[in-house]
Each structure stands twice: as structure tokens, then as C-alpha cells.
C-alpha positions as CSV (number, residue, x, y, z in Angstrom):
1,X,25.5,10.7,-20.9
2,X,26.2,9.1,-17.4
3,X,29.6,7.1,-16.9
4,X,31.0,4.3,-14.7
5,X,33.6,7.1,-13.4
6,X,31.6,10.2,-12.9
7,X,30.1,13.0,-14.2
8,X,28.9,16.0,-13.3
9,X,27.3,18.8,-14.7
10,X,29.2,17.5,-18.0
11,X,27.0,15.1,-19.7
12,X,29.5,12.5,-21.7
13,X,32.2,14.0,-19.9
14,X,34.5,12.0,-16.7
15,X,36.6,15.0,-15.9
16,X,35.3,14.9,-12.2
17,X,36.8,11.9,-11.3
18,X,39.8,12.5,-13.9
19,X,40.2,15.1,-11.2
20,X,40.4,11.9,-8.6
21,X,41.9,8.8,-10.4
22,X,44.4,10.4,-13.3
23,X,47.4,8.5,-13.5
24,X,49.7,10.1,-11.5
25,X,52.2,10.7,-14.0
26,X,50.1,14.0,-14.4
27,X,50.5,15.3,-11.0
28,X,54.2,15.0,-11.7
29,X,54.2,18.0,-14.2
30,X,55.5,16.1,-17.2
31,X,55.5,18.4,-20.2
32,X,52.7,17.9,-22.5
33,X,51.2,20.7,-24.4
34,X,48.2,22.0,-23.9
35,X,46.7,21.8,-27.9
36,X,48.4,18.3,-27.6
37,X,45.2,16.9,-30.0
38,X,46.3,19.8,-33.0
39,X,49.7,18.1,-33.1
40,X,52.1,15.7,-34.9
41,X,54.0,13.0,-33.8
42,X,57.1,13.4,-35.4
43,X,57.6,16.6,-34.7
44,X,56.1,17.0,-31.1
45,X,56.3,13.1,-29.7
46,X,52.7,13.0,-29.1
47,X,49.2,10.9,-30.7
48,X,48.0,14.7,-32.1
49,X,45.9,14.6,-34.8
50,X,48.3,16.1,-38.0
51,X,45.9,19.2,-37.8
52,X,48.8,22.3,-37.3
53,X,50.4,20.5,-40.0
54,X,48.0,20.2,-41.8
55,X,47.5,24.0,-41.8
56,X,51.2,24.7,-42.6
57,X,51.8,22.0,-45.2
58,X,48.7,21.7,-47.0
59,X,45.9,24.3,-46.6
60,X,48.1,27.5,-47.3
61,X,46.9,30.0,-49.6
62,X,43.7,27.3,-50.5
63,X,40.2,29.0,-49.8
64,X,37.3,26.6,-48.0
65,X,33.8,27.0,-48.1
66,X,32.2,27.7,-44.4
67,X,31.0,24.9,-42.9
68,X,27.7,24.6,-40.5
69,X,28.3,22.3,-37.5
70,X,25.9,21.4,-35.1
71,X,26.1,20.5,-31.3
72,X,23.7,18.7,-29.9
73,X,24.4,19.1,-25.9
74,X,23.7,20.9,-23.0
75,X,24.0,24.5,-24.3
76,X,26.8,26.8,-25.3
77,X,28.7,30.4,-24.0
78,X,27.6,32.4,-26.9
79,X,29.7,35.6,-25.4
80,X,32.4,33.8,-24.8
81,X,35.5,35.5,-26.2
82,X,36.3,32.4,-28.2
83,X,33.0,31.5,-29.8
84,X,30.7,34.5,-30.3
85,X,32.8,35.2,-34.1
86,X,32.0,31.6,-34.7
87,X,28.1,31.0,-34.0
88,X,25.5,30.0,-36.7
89,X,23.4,33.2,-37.5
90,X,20.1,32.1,-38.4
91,X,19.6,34.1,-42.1
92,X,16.2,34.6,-41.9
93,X,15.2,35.3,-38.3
94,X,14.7,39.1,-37.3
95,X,16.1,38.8,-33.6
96,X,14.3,39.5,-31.0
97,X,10.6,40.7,-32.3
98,X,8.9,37.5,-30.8
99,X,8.2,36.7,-34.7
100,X,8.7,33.1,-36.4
101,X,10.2,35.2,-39.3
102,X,11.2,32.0,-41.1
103,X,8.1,30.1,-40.7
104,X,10.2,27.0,-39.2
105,X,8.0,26.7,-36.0
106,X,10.5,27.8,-34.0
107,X,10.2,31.6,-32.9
108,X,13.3,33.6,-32.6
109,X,15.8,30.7,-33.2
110,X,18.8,33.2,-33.9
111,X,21.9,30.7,-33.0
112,X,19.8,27.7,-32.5
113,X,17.3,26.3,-30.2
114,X,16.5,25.1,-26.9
115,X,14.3,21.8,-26.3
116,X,15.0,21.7,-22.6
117,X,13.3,25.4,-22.7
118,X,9.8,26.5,-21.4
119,X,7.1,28.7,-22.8
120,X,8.2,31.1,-19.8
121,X,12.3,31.0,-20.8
122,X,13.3,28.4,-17.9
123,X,15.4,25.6,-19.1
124,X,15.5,21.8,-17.0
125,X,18.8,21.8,-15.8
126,X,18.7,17.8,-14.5
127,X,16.4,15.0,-15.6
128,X,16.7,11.8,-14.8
129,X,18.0,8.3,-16.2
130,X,16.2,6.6,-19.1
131,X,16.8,3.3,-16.9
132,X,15.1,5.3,-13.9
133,X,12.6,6.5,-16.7
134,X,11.7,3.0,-17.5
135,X,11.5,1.2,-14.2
136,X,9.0,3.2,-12.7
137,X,6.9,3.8,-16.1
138,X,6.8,-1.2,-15.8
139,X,7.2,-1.5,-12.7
140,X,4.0,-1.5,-11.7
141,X,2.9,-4.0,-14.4
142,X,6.2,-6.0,-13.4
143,X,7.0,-5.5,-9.4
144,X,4.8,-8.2,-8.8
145,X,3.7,-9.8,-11.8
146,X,0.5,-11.6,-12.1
147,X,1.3,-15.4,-13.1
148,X,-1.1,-14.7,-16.6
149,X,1.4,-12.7,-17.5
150,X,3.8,-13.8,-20.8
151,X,7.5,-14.4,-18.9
152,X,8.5,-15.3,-22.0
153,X,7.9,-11.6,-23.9
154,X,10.5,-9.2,-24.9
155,X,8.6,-6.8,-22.7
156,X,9.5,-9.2,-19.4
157,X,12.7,-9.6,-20.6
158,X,13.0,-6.0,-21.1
159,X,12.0,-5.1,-17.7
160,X,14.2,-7.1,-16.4
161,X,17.1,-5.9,-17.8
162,X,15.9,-2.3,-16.4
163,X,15.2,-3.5,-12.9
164,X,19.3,-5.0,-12.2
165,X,20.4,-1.9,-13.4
166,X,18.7,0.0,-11.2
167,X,18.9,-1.9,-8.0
168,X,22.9,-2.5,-8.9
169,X,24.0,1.2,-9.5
170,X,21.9,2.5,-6.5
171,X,23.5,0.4,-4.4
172,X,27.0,1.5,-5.9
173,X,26.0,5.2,-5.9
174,X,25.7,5.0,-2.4
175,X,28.8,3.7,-1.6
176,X,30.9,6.1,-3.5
177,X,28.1,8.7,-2.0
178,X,29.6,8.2,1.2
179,X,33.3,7.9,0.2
180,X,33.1,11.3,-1.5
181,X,31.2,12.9,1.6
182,X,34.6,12.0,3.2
183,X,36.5,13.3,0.6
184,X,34.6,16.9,-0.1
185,X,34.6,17.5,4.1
186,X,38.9,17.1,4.0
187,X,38.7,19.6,0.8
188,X,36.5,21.7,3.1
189,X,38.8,21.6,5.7
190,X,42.0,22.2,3.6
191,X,40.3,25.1,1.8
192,X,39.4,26.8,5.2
193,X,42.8,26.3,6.6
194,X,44.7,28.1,3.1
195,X,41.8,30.8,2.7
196,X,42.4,31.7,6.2
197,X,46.2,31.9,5.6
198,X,46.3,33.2,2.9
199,X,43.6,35.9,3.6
200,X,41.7,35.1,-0.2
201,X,38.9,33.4,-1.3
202,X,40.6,31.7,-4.0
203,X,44.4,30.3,-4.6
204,X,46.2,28.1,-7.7
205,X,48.9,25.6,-7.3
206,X,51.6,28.6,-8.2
207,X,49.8,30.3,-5.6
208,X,50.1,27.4,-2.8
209,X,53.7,26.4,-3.9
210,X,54.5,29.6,-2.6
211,X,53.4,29.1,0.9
212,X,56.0,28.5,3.4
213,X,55.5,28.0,7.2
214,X,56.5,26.1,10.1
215,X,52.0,25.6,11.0
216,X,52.2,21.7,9.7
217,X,48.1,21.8,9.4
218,X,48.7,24.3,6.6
219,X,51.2,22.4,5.1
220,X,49.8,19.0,5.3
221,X,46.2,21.5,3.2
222,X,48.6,22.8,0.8
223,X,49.9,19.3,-0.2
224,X,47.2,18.0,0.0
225,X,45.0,20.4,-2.3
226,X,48.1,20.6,-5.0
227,X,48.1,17.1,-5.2
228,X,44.3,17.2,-5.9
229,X,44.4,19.9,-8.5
230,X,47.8,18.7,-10.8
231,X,45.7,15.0,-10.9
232,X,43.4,17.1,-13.1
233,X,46.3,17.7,-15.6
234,X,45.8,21.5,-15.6
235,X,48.0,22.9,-13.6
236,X,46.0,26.4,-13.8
237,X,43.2,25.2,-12.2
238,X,41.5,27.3,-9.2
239,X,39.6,26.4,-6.3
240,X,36.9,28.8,-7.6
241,X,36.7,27.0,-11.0
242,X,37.3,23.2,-9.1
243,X,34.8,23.9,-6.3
244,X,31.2,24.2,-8.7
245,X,32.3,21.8,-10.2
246,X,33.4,18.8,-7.3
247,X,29.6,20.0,-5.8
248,X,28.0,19.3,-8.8
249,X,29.4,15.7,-8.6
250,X,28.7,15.2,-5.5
251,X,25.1,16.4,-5.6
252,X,24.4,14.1,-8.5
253,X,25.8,11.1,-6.3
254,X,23.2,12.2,-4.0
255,X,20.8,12.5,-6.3
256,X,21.4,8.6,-7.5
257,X,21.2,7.3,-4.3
258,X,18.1,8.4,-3.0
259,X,15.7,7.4,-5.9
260,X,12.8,6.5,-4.0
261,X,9.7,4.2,-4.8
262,X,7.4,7.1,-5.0
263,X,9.8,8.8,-7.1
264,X,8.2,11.0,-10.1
265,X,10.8,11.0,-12.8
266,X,9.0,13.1,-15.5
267,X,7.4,15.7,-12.9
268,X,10.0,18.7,-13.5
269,X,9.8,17.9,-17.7
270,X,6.1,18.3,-17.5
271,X,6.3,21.5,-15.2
272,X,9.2,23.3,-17.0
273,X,9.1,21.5,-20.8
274,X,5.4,20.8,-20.9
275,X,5.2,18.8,-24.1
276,X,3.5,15.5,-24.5
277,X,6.7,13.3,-24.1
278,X,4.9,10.2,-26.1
279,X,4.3,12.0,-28.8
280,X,6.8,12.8,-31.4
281,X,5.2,15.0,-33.4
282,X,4.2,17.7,-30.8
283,X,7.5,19.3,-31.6
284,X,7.1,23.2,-31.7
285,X,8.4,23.3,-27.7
286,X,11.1,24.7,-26.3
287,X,12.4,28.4,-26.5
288,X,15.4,30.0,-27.8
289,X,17.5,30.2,-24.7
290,X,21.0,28.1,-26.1
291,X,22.7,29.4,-23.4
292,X,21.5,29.2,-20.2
293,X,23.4,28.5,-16.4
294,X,24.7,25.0,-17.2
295,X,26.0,25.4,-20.9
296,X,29.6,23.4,-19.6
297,X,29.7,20.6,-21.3
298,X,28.6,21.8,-25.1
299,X,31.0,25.2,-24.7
300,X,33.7,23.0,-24.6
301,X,33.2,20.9,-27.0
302,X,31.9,23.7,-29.2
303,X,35.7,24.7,-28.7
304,X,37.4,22.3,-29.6
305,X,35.4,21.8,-32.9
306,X,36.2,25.5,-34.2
307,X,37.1,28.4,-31.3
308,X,38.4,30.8,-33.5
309,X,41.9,30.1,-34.8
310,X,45.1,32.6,-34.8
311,X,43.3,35.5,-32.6
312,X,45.7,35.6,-29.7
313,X,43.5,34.5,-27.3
314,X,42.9,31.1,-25.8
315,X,42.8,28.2,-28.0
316,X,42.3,27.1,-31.6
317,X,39.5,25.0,-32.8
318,X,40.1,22.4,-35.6
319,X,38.3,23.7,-38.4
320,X,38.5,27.0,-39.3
321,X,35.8,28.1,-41.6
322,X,32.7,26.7,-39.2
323,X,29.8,28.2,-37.7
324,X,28.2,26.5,-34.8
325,X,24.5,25.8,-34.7
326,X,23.8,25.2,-31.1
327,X,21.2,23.2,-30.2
328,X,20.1,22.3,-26.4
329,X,18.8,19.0,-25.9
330,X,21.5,17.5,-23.6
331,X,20.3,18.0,-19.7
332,X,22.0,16.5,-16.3
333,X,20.8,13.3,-17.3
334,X,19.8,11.2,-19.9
335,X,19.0,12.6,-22.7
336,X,14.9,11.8,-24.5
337,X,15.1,10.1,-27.1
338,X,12.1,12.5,-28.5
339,X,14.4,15.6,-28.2
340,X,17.5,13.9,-30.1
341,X,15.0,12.8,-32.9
342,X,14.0,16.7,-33.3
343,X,17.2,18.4,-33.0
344,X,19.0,16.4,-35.6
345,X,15.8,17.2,-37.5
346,X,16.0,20.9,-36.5
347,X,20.3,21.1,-37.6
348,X,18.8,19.4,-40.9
349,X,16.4,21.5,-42.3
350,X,18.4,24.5,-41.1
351,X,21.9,23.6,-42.3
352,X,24.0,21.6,-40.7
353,X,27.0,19.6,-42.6
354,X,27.5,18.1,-39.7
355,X,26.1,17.0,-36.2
356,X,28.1,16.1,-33.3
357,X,26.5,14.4,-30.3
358,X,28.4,14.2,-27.7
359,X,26.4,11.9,-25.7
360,X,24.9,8.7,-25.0
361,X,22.9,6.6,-22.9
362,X,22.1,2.7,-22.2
363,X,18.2,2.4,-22.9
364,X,16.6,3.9,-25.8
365,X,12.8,3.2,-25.5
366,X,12.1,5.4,-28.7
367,X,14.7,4.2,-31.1
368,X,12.4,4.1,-33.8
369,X,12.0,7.8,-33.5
370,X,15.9,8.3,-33.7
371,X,16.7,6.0,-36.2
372,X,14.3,8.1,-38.5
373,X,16.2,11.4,-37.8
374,X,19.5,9.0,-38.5
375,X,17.4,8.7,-41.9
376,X,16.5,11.6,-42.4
377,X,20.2,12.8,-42.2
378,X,21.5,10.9,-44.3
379,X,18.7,11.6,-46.9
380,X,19.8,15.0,-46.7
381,X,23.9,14.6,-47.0
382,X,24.3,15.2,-43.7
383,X,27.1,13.6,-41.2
384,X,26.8,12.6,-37.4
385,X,29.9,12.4,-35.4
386,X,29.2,10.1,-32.0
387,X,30.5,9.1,-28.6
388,X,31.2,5.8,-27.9
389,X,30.3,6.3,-24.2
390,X,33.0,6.5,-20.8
391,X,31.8,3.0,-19.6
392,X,35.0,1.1,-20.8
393,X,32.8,-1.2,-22.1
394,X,33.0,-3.5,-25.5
395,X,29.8,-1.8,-27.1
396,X,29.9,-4.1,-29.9
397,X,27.7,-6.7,-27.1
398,X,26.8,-3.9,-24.4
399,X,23.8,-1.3,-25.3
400,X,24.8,2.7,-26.1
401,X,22.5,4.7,-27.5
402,X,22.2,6.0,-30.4
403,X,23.9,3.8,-32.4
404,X,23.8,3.4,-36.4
405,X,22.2,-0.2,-36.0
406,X,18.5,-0.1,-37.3
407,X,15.6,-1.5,-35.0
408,X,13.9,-2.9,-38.7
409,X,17.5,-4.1,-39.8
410,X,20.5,-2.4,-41.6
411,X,23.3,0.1,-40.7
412,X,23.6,4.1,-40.8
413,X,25.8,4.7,-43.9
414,X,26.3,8.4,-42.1
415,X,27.4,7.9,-38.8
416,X,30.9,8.0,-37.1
417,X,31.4,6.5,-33.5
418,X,34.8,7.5,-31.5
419,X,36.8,6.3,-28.7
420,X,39.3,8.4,-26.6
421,X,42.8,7.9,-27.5
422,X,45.5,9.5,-24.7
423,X,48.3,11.6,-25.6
424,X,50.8,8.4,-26.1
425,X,53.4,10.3,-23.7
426,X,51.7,10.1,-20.4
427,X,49.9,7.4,-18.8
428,X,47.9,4.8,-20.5
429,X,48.1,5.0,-24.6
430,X,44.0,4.5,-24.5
431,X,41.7,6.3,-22.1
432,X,40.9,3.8,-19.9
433,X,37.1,4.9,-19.6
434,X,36.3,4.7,-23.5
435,X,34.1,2.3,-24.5
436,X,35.5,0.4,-27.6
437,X,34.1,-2.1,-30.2
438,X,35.8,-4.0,-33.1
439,X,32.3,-3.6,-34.9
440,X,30.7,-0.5,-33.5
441,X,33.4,2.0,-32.8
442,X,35.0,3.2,-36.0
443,X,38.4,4.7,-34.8
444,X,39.6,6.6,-31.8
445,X,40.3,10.3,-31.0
446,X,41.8,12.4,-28.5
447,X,40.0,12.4,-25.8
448,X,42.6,12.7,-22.5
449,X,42.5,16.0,-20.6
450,X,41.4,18.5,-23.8
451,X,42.2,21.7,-23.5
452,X,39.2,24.0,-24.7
453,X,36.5,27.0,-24.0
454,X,34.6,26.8,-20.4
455,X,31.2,29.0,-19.6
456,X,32.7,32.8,-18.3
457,X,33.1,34.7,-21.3
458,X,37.1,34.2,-21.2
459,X,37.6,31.1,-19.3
460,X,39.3,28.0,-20.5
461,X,39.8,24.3,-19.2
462,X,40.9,20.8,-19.6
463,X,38.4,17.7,-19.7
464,X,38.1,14.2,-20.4
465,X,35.5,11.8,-22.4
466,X,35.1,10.3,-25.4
467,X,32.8,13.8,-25.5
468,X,35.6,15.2,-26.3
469,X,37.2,13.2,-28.5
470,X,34.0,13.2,-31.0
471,X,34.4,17.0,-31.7
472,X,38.0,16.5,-32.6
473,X,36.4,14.0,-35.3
474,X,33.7,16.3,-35.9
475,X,36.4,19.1,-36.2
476,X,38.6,17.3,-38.9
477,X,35.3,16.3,-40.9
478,X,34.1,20.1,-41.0
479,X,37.7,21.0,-42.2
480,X,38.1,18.1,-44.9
481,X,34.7,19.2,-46.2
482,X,35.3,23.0,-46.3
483,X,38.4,22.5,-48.6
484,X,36.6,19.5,-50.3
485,X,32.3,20.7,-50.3
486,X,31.9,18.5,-53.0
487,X,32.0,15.0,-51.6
488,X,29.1,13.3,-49.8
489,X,28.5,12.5,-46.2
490,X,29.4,9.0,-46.8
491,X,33.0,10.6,-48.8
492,X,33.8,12.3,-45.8
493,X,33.1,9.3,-43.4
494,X,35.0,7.1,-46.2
495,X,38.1,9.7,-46.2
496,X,38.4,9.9,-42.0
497,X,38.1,6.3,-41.6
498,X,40.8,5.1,-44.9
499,X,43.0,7.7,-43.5
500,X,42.7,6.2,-40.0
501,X,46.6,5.7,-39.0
502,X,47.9,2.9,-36.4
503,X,49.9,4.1,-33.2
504,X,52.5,6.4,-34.4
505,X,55.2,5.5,-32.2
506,X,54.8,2.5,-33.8
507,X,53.2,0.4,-30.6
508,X,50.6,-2.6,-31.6
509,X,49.2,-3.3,-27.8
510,X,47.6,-1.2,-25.3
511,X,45.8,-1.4,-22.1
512,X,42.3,-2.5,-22.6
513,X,39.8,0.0,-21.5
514,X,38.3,-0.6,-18.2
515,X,40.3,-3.5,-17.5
516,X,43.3,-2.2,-15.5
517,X,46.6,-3.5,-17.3
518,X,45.5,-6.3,-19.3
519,X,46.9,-5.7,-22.9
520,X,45.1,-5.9,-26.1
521,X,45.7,-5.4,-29.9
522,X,44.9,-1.8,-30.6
523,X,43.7,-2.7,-34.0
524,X,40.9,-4.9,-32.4
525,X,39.6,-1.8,-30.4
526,X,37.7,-0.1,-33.4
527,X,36.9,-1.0,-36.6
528,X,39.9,1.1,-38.3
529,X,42.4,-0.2,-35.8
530,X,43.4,3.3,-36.0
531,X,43.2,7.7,-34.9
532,X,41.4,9.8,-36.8
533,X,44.6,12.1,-38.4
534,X,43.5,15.8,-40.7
535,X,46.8,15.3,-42.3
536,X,46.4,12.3,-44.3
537,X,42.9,12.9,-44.3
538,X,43.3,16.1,-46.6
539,X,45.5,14.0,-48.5
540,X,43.0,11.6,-49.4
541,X,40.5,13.7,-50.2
542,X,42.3,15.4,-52.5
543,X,41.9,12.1,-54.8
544,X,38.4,11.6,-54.7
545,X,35.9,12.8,-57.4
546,X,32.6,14.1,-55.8
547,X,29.5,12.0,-56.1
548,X,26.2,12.9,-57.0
549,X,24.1,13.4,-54.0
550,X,20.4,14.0,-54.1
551,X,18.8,15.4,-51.3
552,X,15.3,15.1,-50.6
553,X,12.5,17.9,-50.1
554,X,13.8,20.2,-46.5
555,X,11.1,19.7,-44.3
556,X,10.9,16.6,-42.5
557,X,7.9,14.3,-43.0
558,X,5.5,13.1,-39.7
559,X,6.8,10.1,-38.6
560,X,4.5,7.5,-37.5
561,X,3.8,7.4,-33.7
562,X,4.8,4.3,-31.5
563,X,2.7,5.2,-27.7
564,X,3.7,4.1,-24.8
């Protein structure tokens, strides 16, 4: 998932240019806590979610069921210190002995799989746009279009959707190409100048507060890189944890603005993948590698869904009885359309409760094929917890892919869409980069500087997205359903979104995403009008009587293929 801010190697994620733009309230060290999103409001002044509460008040001395959760993203830490007690265990796979012990297609698939892998164990780290994707697979039936040709088609009309929003966001990525080259040559200068004086590699704020000396060029670097790293909103930060990361941004700026007509977009799928991309039913590809170099993005939000709670170290999840399936589908890029389809499939017919898919995208030539797997989840009780995209855009009349509206007509009865609440203390009460829609987006989460599990084995971090606030929601679902495994999908979805509550501190306007300081109802932001809060949503579901569900047979059926 690409947004309007940035992103880096965090698909869905803006915490690169979070890092740039944050309301600089942050960098003036007011005190918010770093598990803001697990608290209450009356008790700790901010839009938490109820969940500690929750834990005290409620859940005490009751026994849950365990809960599968999958994450659909870009690959997750499965040593890290935080997560490895929590990772699905596939049941019935030996590991290791190169065997498909469980007969699922999918050899070895011990915590999940990956379908960015290749037969040789490589993974594609970066693909490109579906809007890039699609503009050179028309383009040359469409560049210079013969006068026979229908203008009048969806196809035409299609096309030329794709071409302005190529030609537009070039022409943009460029310019803020250039304004961060600026930008990363003073950080390189500053860095220099306190690694010299300080005689280290690496420093922290605490670490540069504590510089004093009369040499104004270190002074003016000190300032200036304290400044840089508090916008962030964790304080912790190093330059050896900021540095990866600012490159990767800037690399993918690069990478934006020099698409070129001869460009290839599909060549490193078909070297490192090598499955027939137009054809959804070659789907035995991949390999077993959920981990991987560039697991950033899904580690986090992996964390924030259920790191292990109460074991001293790092942070808590939401839920507390979950396992984590991980599944890789999620590259630096958009995601295919064909890999979404399978891996919902795959966290179906291997367990899953829920799915959260942190991620999103603004063409979706292969609906059809997703909107089956929406089916096919929802066939088998299953819920999906999505992003409503970083654009700031109403999505209700702007494409974001997936969505729960049907190409043939009708609505996913199983799907949750979130937009990223703030922490009502600092700054703006809504993230100003969520997308929002009174008819799409069904209520909003915290999604504001989300403190969680990084790649390192140990490390921890705080990020930005509406990424982030869809595994708080897919968090609070997993824990409702382990106390309550008798209600449906549809139960659960009916319980978060009834127990939706309205801005605590009792506010009714906020600023309107991506529209600077222009105020708007909060209640016309989401269908709910309201945050997702465990609290009240244990409450609820503590009335309900469990529905029948019936599932349908496991394996999925062959869907019909749509070429092209």
C-alpha cells in the first residue's frame, strides 16, 4: 500500500514522513504513553481502546479459546523475543524434511507461507505499482489509439484513468525526489559532524542532549538531528534504526521517478516468483521463507495484534490467546491481486478466525479473483479486518482496493474497514492521512505513532497508518471471539461495530483528513461515527446467543479464470 505521504519499506505504513511532517506538539515531549491504544480515557485522558480495562474488569479468572489470526503482509520476525511464543504451528507439517506432510500443496509451511518466494528460497523484496502495471500492459493498444477504436468502452475509459495517474505522480515524485536529496545530504552532514565528535557510529536524543560545546557546527547538527528524531514521536529512536529506514524512502522516491517507457514491470516477478501471473489457479508457488530481510511492516503489526502479554519484555499485544499465521504476500509495492486471492485462501483452509490485511492499493485489475476469496471467507466463518488506506481521501467516491463491494453486485457481510484515530491529547484528534468514508469505512482505530515489535530479535518501534490501526481492530476481534468462540464472523463484526463509541472527551468535530484545518462531523467520517472500544465490546457480546454457522467443504473450489 503506497500513500500520498510516504512510505518506505512499510507497505500501508506513513511513518517515514511522520518522521518529517508530525505535528510538532510531538517534538515538544508531551507525555503520552507509549501503549496509549490499550488504554481508557477516564482513567488515562487518552482515545485508547478500553483494552487494559478490559483485562482488569472483565476477563479475570474467564478462560478463552486460542484464536488463529492471520497477517497478510510483508513477512514477520519469527525470532523476535516478542512473537516466537505466539506463531501459528502448522499441526501437521514435519519441519524441515522437504515433505508436503499435510498434502495442502504447500511444502514445509511450518508458520505460514511465502508467495513472494522462489523455488530457489529468494523472496521479491520490491514490485511495482498496479497503476504502473496497467499502463504499460494498454498502453500500447492506447498511446496512440487507432480512430476504429471504441472511445466510448470501459476499457478506454479505464485506460485513461491509469494514464493521469501515472503522468501526475511521476511528475510529483520527482519533485519531492529532489527536495529529499536536499534533506538526506544535511542529515549526512549532521551525522558526520556528531559521529566525529562524539567518536561512535551511533547516538540517541539523550545521547545528543548531552553534548556541550562552544564548535557552533556541532551544535547547529545536534539541534538539528533532535529535532528530526522527537518529530517521529519516539524519543528512543537511533540514527542506526532511523538511517535504513530514511534510505529506503528515499530510494523508493527514486525509484518512482525514473519509470521509463521501456520499463519492464513484471521482469523481477517472473525471474524470482516465476508463476504465470494471469492465471489464478497456478497457485502451488512460492516457498516457505515468512521471514525474510524486509519483514518490517507485518512484524509490527503482528505486535500489536498479540506480542505476548505480561512477560516483562517489550510490549503487549491485544489479544492474548492468538497464534499468528503469517503469510507473505505484501512486497515494496503493490500488492497482486492473484497473491491476496490465494493467501486468504491459504489462512482459510488452514485456520484462520481472522485475517488482517494491512494494505491496499488503487487499481484492482483482478477483483473478480479477490472478491471470490472475500466469498470464500465468509463461506467458511471467517473475518477480514482492512485498511482504509493513508491517502486522506473520502473512499466512499475514490478507488481502494480490496473493498467489500462486489464487481457482480452486493456487499461482504465479513469485512471490517478502519481509519486511524490519534491519541485525542496531541495534535490532530484524526490522523490526518486516513482515508475515511461515511459508507465504506466502518469505524476508526488507533493508528497515530503505535508502539510495537520491529525486525532484530528484541527491537521495538513506533509507526503510523491506518496499517496500524487495522490490527488493533483485528486485535480486539480475536479477543472478543476467544472469550465468545461461539458467535459468527458476522456476530463479531456486529458486536465491534454496535459497541463503536463517539469521541470520549466528548468532542463532535474534528479536522478532516487530508484537508488541513477544515472541520467536519466525526460521525460522518465512518459509518459507526465511532472507535472501535474491547471494553464495551466484551460487554456486548456477552448478550448475544451464538448463531448457527455452516461452513462449507475446506478446500477451496477452482475459480473460473478471467485472462488478460
Amino acid at each position: 500500500m503506497k500513500s500520498s505521504g510516504a512510505m518506505a519499506v512499510m507497505a500501508g505504513c506513513v511513518a517515514m514522513m511522520t518522521a518529517l511532517t508530525t505535528n510538532s506538539a510531538y517534538a515538544q515531549g508531551n507525555a503520552v504513553p507509549k501503549n496509549w491504544h490499550l488504554l481508557d480515557y477516564a482513567t488515562d485522558s487518552v482515545y485508547g481502546t478500553s483494552v487494559q480495562r478490559a483485562y482488569t474488569e472483565l476477563l479475570k479468572g474467564k478462560k478463552s479459546s486460542p484464536i488463529v489470526v492471520a497477517v497478510i503482509d510483508s513477512g514477520i520476525d519469527t525470532l523476535h523475543e516478542d512473537l516466537k511464543s505466539i506463531l501459528w504451528t502448522n499441526p501437521k507439517e514435519i519441519p524441515g524434511n522437504g515433505i508436503d506432510d499435510d498434502k495442502n500443496g504447500y511444502v514445509d509451511d511450518v508458520h505460514g507461507w511465502n508467495f513472494l518466494g522462489g523455488k530457489d528460497g529468494r523472496s521479491l523484496k520490491d514490485d511495482s505499482d498496479e497503476a504502473t502495471r496497467e499502463y504499460v500492459r494498454l498502453k500500447e493498444k492506447y498511446i496512440n489509439p487507432d480512430s476504429a477504436l471504441d472511445h466510448q468502452s470501459k476499457e478506454y475509459a479505464y485506460w485513461q484513468k491509469v494514464s493521469s495517474k501515472i503522468a501526475k505522480p511521476s511528475t510529483e515524485s520527482k519533485t519531492t525526489y529532489r527536495s529529499m536529496l536536499k534533506l538526506q545530504d544535511n542529515v549526512k552532514k549532521a551525522s558526520s559532524l556528531l559521529t566525529a565528535y562524539l567518536k561512535q557510529d551511533d547516538f540517541t536524543v539523550p545521547r545528543l542532549d548531552s553534548i556541550q560545546t562552544t564548535d557552533q557546527d556541532v551544535m547547529v547538527a545536534k539541534n538539528f538531528m533532535i529535532r528530526l528524531f522527537r518529530s517521529t514521536g519516539d524519543s528512543s529512536i537511533s540514527y542506526a534504526d532511523f538511517k535504513p529506514e530514511f534510505e529506503e524512502y528515499i530510494e523508493d522516491l527514486k525509484k518512482k521517478a525514473e519509470v521509463s517507457d521501456n520499463y519492464t514491470p513484471n521482469a523481477k516477478r517472473a525471474e524470482i516468483v516465476g508463476d504465470n501471473i494471469n492465471d489464478i489457479n497456478d497457485k502451488y508457488y512460492g516457498n516457505n521463507d515468512v521471514m525474510g530481510q524486509f519483514g518490517f511492516h507485518g512484524t509490527h503489526v503482528s505486535g500489536i495484534i498479540a506480542a505476548a502479554r505480561n512477560n516483562g519484555v517489550g510490549m503487549d499485544g491485544v489479544a492474548d490467546n492468538v497464534k499468528i499465521m503469517a503469510v507473505k504476500a505484501v512486497p515494496d509495492g503493490d500488492e497482486r491481486d492473484k497473491d491476496v486471492a490465494l493467501a486468504i485462501i491459504y489462512a482459510v483452509d488452514n485456520g484462520a478466525r481472522v485475517i488482517n490485511m494491512s494494505f491496499g492499493k488503487s487499481f484492482s485489475p483482478h477483483k473478480d479473483w479477490v472478491d471470490a476469496a472475500f466469498k470464500y471467507a465468509a463461506d467458511h466463518n471467517v473475518l477480514l479486518i482492512h485498511a482504509a488506506g493513508n491517502d486522506g481521501k473520502n473512499v466512499d467516491s475514490t478507488d481502494n482496493f480490496p473493498n467489500a463491494d462486489f464487481l457482480n453486485g452486493g456487499t461482504a457481510t465479513n469485512v471490517i474497514t478502519v481509519g486511524a484515530s490519534s491519541n485525542g491529547k496531541v495534535g490532530a484528534k484524526v490522523a490526518s492521512f486516513s482515508n475515511y468514508g461515511k459508507r465504506t469505512v466502518d469505524l476508526f482505530a488507533p493508528g497515530v505513532q503505535i508502539y510495537a515489535t520491529l525486525p532484530g530479535g528484541n527491537k521495538y518501534g513506533s509507526l503510523s497508518g491506518t496499517s496500524m490501526a487495522c490490527p488493533v481492530v483485528a486485535g480486539v476481534a480475536a479477543l472478543v471471539w476467544s472469550y465468545y468462540p461461539d458467535l459468527s464472523a458476522e456476530q463479531i463484526k456486529y458486536v465491534l461495530l454496535k459497541s463503536a463509541v463517539p469521541l470520549p472527551d466528548g468532542a463532535k468535530e474534528v479536522n478532516k483528513p487530508g484537508q488541513g484545518n477544515e472541520m467536519v462531523p466525526f460521525a460522518d467520517l465512518s459509518a459507526t461515527g465511532g472507535l472501535v472500544n474491547a471494553y464495551s465490546a466484551l460487554k456486548l457480546a456477552a448478550t448475544l446467543k451464538p448463531e448457527k454457522v455452516e461452513k462449507l467443504g475446506k478446500k477451496a473450489k477452482v475459480m473460473k479464470v478471467k485472462k488478460g
